[in-house]
SEFI-966146 format. One record per residue (C-alpha): residue number from 1; residue in one letter; x, y, z. Coordinates in steps of 0.1 Angstrom, whole numbers, padded with zeros to 4 digits. Layout:
N
<pt seq="NUM" type="a" east="X" north="Y" up="Z"/>
...
***
This chain:
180
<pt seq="1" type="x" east="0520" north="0862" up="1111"/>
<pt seq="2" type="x" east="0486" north="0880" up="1110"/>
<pt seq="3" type="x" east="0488" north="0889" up="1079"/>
<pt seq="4" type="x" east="0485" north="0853" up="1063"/>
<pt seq="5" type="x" east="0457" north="0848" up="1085"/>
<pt seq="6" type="x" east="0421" north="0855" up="1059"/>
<pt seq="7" type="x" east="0399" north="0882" up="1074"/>
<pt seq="8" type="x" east="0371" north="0858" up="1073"/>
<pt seq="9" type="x" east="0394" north="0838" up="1102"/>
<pt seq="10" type="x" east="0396" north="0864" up="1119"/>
<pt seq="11" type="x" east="0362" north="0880" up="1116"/>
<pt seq="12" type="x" east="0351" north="0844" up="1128"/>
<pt seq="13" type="x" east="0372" north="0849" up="1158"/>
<pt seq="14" type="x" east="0358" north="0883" up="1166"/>
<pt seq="15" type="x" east="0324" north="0875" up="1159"/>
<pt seq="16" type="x" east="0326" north="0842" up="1189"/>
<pt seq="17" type="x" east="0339" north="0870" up="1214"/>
<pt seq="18" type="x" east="0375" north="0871" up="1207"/>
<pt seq="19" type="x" east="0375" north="0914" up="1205"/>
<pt seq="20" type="x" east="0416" north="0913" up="1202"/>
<pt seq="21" type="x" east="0419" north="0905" up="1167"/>
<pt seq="22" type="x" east="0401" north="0934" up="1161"/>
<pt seq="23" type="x" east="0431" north="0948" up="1158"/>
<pt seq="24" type="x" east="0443" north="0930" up="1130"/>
<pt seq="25" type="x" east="0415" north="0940" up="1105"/>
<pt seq="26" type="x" east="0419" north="0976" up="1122"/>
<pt seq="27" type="x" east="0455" north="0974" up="1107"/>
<pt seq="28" type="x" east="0448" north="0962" up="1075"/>
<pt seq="29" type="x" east="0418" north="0989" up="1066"/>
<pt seq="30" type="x" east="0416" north="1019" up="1086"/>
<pt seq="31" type="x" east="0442" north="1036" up="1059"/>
<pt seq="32" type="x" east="0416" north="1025" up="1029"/>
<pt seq="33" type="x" east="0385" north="1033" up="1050"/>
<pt seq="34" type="x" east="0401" north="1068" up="1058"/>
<pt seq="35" type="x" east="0406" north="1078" up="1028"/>
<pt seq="36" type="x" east="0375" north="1060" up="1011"/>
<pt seq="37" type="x" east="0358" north="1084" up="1033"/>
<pt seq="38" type="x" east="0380" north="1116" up="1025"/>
<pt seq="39" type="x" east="0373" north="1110" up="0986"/>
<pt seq="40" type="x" east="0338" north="1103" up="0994"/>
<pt seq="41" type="x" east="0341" north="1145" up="1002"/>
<pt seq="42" type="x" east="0346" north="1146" up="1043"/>
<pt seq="43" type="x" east="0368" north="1168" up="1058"/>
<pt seq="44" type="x" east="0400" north="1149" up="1074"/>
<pt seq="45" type="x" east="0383" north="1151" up="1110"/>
<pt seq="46" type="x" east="0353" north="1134" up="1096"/>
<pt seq="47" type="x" east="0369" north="1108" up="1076"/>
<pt seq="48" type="x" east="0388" north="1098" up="1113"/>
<pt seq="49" type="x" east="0358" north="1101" up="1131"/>
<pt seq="50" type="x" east="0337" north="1079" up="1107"/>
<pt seq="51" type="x" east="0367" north="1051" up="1107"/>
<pt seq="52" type="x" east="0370" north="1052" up="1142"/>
<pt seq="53" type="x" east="0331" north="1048" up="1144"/>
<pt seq="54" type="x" east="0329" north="1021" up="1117"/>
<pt seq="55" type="x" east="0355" north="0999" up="1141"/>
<pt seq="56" type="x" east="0330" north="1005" up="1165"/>
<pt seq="57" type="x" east="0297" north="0994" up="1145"/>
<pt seq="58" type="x" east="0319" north="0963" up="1135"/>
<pt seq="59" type="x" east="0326" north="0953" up="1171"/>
<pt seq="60" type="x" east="0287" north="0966" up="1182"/>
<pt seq="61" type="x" east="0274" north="0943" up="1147"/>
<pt seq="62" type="x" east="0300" north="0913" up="1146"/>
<pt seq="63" type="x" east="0268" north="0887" up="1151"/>
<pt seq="64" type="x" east="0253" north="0899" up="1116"/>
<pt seq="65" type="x" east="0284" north="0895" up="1100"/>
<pt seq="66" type="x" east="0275" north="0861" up="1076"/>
<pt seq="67" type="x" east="0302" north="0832" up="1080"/>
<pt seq="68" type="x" east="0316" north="0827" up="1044"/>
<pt seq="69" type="x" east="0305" north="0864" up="1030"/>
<pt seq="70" type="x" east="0342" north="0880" up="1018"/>
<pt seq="71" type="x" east="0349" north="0905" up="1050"/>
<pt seq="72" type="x" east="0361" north="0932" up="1028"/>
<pt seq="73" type="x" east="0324" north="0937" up="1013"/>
<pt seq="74" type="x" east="0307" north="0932" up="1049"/>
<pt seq="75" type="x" east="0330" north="0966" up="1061"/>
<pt seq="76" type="x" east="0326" north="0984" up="1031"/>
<pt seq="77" type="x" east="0289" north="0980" up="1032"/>
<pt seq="78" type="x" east="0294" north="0997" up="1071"/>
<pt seq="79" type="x" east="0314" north="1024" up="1062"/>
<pt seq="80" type="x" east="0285" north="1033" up="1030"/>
<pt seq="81" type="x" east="0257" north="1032" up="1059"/>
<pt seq="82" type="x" east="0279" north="1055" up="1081"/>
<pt seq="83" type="x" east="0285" north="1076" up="1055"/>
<pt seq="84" type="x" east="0248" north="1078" up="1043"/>
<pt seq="85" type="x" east="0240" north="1083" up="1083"/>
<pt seq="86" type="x" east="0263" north="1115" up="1084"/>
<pt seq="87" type="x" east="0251" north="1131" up="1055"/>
<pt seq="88" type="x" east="0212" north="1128" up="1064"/>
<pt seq="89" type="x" east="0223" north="1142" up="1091"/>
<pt seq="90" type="x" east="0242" north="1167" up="1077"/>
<pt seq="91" type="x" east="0216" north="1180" up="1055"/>
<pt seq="92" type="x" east="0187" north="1181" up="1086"/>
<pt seq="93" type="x" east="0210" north="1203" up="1091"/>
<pt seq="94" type="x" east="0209" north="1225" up="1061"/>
<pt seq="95" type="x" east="0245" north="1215" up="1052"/>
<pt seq="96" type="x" east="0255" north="1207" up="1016"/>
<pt seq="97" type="x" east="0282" north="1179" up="1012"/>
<pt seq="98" type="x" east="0312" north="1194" up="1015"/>
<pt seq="99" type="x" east="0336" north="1184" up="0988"/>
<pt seq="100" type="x" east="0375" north="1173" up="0994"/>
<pt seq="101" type="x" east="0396" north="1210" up="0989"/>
<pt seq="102" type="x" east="0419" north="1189" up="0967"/>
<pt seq="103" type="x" east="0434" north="1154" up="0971"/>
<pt seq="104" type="x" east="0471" north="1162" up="0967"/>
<pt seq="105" type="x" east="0477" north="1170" up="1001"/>
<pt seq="106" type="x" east="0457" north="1143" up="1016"/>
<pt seq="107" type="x" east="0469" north="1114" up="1000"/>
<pt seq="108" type="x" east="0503" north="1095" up="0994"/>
<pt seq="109" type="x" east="0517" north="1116" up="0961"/>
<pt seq="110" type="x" east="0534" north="1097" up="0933"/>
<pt seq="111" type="x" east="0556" north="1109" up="0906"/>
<pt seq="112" type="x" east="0552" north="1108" up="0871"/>
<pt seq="113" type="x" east="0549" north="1127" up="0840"/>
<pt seq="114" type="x" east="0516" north="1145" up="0850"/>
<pt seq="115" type="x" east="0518" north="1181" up="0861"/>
<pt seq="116" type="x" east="0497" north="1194" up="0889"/>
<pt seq="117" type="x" east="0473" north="1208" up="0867"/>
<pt seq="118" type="x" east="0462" north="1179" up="0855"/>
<pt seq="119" type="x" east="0456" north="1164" up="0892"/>
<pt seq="120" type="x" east="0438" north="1195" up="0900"/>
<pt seq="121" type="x" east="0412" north="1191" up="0866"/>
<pt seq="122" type="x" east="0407" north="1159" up="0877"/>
<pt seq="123" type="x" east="0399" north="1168" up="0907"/>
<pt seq="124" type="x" east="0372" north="1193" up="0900"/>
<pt seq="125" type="x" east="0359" north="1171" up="0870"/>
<pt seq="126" type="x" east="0355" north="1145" up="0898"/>
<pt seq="127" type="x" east="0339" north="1169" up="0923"/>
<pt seq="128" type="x" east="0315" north="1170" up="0896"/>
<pt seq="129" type="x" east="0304" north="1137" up="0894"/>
<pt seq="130" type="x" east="0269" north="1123" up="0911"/>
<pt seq="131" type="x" east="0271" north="1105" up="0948"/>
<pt seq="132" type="x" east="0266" north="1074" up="0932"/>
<pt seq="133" type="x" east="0294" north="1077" up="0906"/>
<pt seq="134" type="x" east="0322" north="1088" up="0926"/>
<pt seq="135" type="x" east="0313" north="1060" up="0949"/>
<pt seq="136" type="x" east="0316" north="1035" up="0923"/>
<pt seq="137" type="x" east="0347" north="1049" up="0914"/>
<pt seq="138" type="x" east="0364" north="1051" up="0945"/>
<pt seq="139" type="x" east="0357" north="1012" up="0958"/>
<pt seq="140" type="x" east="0372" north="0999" up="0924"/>
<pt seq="141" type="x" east="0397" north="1026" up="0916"/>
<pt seq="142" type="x" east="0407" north="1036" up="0946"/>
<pt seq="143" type="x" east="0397" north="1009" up="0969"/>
<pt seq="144" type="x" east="0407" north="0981" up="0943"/>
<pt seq="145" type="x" east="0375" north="0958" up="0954"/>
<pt seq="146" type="x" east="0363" north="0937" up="0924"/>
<pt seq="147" type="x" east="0334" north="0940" up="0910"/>
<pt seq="148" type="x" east="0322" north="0915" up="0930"/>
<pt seq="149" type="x" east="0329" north="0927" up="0958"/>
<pt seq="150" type="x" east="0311" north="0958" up="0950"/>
<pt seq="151" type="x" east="0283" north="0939" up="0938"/>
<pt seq="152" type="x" east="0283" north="0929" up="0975"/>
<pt seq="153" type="x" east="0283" north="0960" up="0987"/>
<pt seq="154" type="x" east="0258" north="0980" up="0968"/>
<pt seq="155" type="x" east="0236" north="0949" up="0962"/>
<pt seq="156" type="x" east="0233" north="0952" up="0923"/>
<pt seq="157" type="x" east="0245" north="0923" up="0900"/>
<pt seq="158" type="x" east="0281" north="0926" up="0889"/>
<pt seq="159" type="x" east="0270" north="0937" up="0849"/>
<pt seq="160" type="x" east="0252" north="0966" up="0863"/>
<pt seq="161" type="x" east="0284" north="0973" up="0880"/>
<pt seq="162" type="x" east="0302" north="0975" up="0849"/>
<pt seq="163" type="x" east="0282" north="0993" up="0831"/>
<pt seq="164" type="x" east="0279" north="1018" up="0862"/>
<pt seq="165" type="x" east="0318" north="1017" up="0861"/>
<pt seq="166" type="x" east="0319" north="1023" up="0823"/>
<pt seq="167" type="x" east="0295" north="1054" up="0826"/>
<pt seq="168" type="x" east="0308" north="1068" up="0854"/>
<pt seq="169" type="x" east="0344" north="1067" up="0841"/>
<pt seq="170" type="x" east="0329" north="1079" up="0804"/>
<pt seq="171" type="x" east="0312" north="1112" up="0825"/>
<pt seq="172" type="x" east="0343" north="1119" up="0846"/>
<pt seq="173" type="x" east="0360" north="1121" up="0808"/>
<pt seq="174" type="x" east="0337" north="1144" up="0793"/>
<pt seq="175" type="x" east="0337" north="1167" up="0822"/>
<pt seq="176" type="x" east="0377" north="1167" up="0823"/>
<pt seq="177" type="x" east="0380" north="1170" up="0785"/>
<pt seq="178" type="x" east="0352" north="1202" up="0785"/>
<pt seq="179" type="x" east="0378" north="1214" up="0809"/>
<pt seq="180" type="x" east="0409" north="1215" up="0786"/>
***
């Protein structure tokens, strides 16, 4: 029954002190946000930590959540600030980003007529993108948000979007192909 129930209902309900149906948007994204923050680079521990933190932020900032804004950009845009929060505070520590080992073992695995190989060039011609890229990438992609939903997110129109998209996916094919 929760399930036909829009998020933006239940953010509502959340956001007028009804803290219970947090559950329900816990449910329905802390897989995606997990693993938007694993492909974003973070160790497993980190990706939990950050989604466990994000539920947090969006119980801690429900009252700037804006009645009628799609919920799906309002906790994406979250889990980008906690993400930019960990790595600032990652490299005050000297740290570089650490980048995912490999994906394979991390995420649901699906048969078809690739061979590992291939996974594993992608994954290093991925690796190899810029920040800004491989986020781009990983909200549509990964994430399936629409573009304007992204838009939402990163606050640039949806045609910069695109064409962000359409380079990004043009860059991650010239480093796989150099590969071959």
């Amino acid at each position: 029954m929760t399930e036909t129930i829009p998020d933006e209902t239940v953010m509502l309900n959340i956001k007028n002190g009804n803290l219970a149906e947090m559950s329900v948007l816990f449910e329905r994204y802390h897989v995606r946000l997990f693993n938007f923050f694993l492909k974003m680079g973070l160790s497993r521990d980190t990706s939990q930590d950050l989604t466990q933190n994000l539920f947090y932020r969006m119980i801690k900032y429900r009252h700037s959540y804006k009645n009628g804004n799609p919920v799906k950009a309002w906790i994406y845009q979250i889990a980008r600030n906690l993400h930019a929060d960990f790595c600032r505070k990652q490299r005050k520590d000297d740290e570089l980003f650490k980048l995912t080992e490999t994906f394979s073992g991390d995420l649901a695995e699906e048969t078809g007529d690739y061979i590992e190989e291939d996974f594993e060039r992608l994954s290093r011609a991925f690796s190899e993108l810029g920040d800004a890229q491989k986020e781009i990438i990983i909200l549509s992609r990964y994430q399936g948000l629409k573009y304007s939903e992204i838009s939402l997110i990163i606050n640039q129109s949806v045609p910069a979007i695109k064409v962000a998209m359409h380079r990004a996916i043009k860059q991650l094919r010239n480093i796989y192909m150099k590969q071959l």
